[in-house]
N, C-alpha and C positions, 0 to 999 in steps of 0.2 A: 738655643737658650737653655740654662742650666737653672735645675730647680734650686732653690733654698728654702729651708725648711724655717719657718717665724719661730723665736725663742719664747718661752713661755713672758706669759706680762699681766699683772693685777689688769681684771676688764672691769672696775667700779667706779669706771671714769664719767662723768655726766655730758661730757662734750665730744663730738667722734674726729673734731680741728680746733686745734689750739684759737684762744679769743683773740690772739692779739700775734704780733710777727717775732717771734726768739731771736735775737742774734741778728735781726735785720739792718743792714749798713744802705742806709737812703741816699747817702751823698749829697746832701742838700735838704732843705726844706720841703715837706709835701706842702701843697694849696689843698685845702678840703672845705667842701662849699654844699649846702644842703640844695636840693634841688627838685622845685615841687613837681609833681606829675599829677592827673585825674586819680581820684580814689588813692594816691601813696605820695609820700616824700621820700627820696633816697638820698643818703651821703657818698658824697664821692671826692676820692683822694687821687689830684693830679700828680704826676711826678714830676721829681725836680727838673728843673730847665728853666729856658730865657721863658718870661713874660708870652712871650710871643709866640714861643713853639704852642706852648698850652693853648695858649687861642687858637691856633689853627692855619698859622700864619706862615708865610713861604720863605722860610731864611736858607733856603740851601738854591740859591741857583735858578731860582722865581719856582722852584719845586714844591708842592703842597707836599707837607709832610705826612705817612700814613700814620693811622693813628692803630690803637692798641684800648683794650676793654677789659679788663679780669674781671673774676668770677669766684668768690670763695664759695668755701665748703662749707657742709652742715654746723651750724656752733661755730663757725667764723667770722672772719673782720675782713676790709679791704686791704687792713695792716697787713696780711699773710702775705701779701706779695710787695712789701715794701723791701724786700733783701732783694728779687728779681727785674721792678720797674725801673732801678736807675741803673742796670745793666743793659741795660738796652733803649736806653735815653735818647744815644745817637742814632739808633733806627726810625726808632716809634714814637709817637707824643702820648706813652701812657693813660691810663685813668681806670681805677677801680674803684667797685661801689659797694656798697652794704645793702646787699639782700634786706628786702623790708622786714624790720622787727628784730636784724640783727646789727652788730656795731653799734652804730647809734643812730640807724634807719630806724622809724619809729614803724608799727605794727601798719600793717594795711589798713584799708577803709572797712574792706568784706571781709575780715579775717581769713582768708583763703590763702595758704602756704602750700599747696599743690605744685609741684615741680612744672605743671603749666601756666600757673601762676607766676613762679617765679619768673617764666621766660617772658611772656608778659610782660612782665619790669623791667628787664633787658631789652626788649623789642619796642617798648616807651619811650626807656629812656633813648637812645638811637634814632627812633624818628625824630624824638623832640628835639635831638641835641642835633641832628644832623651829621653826627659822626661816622656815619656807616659810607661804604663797609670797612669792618677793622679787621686788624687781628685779634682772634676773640679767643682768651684763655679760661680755660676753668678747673677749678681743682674740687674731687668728690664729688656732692651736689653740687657743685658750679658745673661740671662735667655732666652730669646728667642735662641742667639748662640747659649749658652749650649747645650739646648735642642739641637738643628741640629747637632752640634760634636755628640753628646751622640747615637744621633738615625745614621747618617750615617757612625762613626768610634767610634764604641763600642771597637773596642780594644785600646783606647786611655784615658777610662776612666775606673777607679777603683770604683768612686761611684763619688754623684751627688748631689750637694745643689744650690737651688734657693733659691731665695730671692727675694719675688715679680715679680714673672716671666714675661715681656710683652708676653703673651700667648692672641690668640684670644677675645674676648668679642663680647656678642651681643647686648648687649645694656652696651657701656662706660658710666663709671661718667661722669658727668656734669664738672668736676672741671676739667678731664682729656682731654676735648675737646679742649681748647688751644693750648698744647702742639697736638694736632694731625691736627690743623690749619697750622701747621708750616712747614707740606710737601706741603702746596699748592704753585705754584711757583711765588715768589716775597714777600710773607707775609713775610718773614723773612728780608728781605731789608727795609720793610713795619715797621714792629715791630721795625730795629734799628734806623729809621728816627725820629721814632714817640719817641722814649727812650731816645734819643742823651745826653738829659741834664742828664737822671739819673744819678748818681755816682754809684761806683761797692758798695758801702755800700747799696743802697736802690737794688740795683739786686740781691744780694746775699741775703739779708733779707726775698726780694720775694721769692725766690729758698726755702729758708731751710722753710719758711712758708710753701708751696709746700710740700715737702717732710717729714720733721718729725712731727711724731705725737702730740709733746711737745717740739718746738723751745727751751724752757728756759733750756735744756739740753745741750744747745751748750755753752760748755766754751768759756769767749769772748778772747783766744790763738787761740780756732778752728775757731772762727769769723773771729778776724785777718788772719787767713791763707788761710780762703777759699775768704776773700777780696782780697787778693793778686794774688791767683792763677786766681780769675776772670776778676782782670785788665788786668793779663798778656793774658788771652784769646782772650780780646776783641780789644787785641792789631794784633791780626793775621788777614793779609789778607783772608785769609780763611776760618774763624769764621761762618759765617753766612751760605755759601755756603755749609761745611760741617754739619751744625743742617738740614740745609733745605734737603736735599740730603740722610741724615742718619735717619729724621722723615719718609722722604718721601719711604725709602727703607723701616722701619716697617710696615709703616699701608698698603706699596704692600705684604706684607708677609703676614696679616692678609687675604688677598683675596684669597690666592693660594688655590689650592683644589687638589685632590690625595692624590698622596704618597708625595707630598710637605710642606699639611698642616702642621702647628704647632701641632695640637692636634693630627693628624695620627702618626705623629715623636715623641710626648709624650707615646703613647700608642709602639711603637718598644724599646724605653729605657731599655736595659737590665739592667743595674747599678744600685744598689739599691738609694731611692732619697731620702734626705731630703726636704719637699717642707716648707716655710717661708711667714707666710702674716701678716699683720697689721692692725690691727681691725679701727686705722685712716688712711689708707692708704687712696692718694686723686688722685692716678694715675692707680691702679690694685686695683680694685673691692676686697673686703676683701671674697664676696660670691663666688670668685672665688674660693676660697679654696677647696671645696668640689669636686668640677671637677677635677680639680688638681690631688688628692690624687686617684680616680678612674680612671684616664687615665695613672700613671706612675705605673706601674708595682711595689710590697714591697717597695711600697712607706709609709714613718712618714712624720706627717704632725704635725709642730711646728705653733700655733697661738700666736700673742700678741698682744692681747686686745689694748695697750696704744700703739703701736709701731705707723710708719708710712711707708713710702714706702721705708725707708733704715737701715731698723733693725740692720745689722751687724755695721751699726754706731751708733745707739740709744741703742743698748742692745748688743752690740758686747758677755759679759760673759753667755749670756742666747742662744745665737746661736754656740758660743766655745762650749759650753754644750752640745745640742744638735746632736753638730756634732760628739761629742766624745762619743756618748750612741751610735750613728747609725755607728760607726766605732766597738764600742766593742759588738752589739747584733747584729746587720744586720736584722732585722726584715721578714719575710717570706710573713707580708702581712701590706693593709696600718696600720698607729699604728694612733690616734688622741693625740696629747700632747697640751695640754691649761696651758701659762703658767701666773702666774702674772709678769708681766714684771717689777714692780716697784723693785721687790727684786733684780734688775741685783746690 
């Protein structure tokens, strides 16, 4: 694996994933249906397909169709993987949710946004829906979740894709320390005082600078959309309190030690993994890669050079791909794949 050095990038962005999906081509209409659980409500966006895949329903040959789960990241939507679900339509019967208190999940019951928490909500919803086990994606902190489902209810998942995992580091990027400023309590009230004038055009610009490795890939459709959905954000009483609260539950996850760590809970994964990094990633360490692939168990480990910390948006048909090799060979040990990302 060859390093790449991240280009310099303004860190005064308030979100560490874009709110809403850039450039995302759905191919059909999403179904999005709120969906009550004990103590939370979560939103959750099917992908496009017949009626009937969505349900759960055997149109291939009396064949139950395997199903599929995403997981956004910190300051994201289930939108973010609206470019990657109806790529893989014909495999999977998709479905991504909105982390409580993000998208338009409303806040928890116990205000608790602890990364075990979060898993929690996923392992909820799963029992309740009956959907498991899936393939279960997660990008950032969905990656951190992931991880936790994967290691504490292995019968919930059939295999495993991250995507820029928030997994431990011991020495963060520089660029990433902002957004890890944001659990301290008050900075975030701090940060929107200080912002007040921005327009969501100049926040969103920050954000995707932030996150993809090559901004000028954002059609300005995905611009427009992720302006929108970050007005509407900034419009919730709850905005600030939920980033401060949901920062401040990862970087406690980062401290844990035992059988609690992140990389103990990486090393229990029985599921086979895809693991996903981005040679300009400016949030997850692209050097992390190599730990990665040696703590998850017949783990492939897909690199891209040019990507940035939200691949399945920047290269959605080069992670389709991926996911679809490690579905039809299941690999026995890590595999290293380096791909050119420009040919997505």
């Amino acid at each position: 694996m060859s390093s790449t050095e991240s280009p310099d990038t303004s860190t005064a962005a308030a979100l560490p994933v874009p709110p809403a999906g850039p450039g995302a081509r759905t191919g059909g209409v999403e179904a999005v249906r709120s969906v009550p659980l004990p103590g939370l409500t979560l939103t959750v966006r099917a992908s496009a397909g017949t009626p009937g895949e969505r349900d759960g329903a055997e149109p291939d040959g009396g064949r139950a169709r395997e199903r599929a789960l995403y997981v956004h990241g910190l300051g994201g939507s289930s939108q973010n993987w609206s470019a990657l679900m109806p790529l893989l339509a014909d495999r999977v019967d998709g479905e991504a949710l909105d982390l409580p208190g993000f998208g338009t999940s409303p806040p928890p019951d116990d205000g608790n946004y602890s990364v075990s928490a979060q898993a929690r909500a996923v392992i909820r919803y799963l029992d309740a829906s009956g959907r498991g086990p899936v393939h279960l994606f997660g990008n950032s902190l969905g990656g951190a979740v992931s991880t936790r489902v994967a290691a504490v209810r292995p019968d919930l998942v059939r295999t495993l894709t991250l995507i820029s995992p928030a997994l431990p580091e011991l020495r963060p990027q520089l660029t990433a320390m902002p957004t890890a400023l944001l659990a301290v309590p008050g900075i975030t009230r701090l940060f929107g005082r200080l912002t007040q004038d921005w327009t969501p055009e100049q926040r969103t610009r920050e954000v995707l600078a932030l996150c993809y490795g090559d901004p000028g890939r954002i059609t300005p459709e995905g611009f427009n959309s992720a302006v929108d959905e970050f007005a509407r954000r900034l419009e919730l009483p709850y905005f600030w309190e939920v980033m401060e609260r949901s920062t401040r539950g990862l970087v406690n996850a980062y401290t844990l030690g035992g059988q609690h760590n992140l990389w103990r809970q990486a090393e229990r994964v029985l599921a086979p993994t895809l693991l996903v990094y981005g040679g300009r990633d400016r949030l997850v360490s692209y050097r992390m890669a190599r730990r990665a692939a040696a703590a998850f168990r017949g783990s492939r480990l897909l690199t891209l050079p040019e990507a940035g910390h939200v691949a399945m948006m920047e290269y959605p048909e080069t992670v389709a791909r991926a996911f679809r090799e490690l579905l039809d060979s299941r690999p026995a040990g890590p595999t290293g794949i380096t791909a050119d990302a420009g040919r997505s």
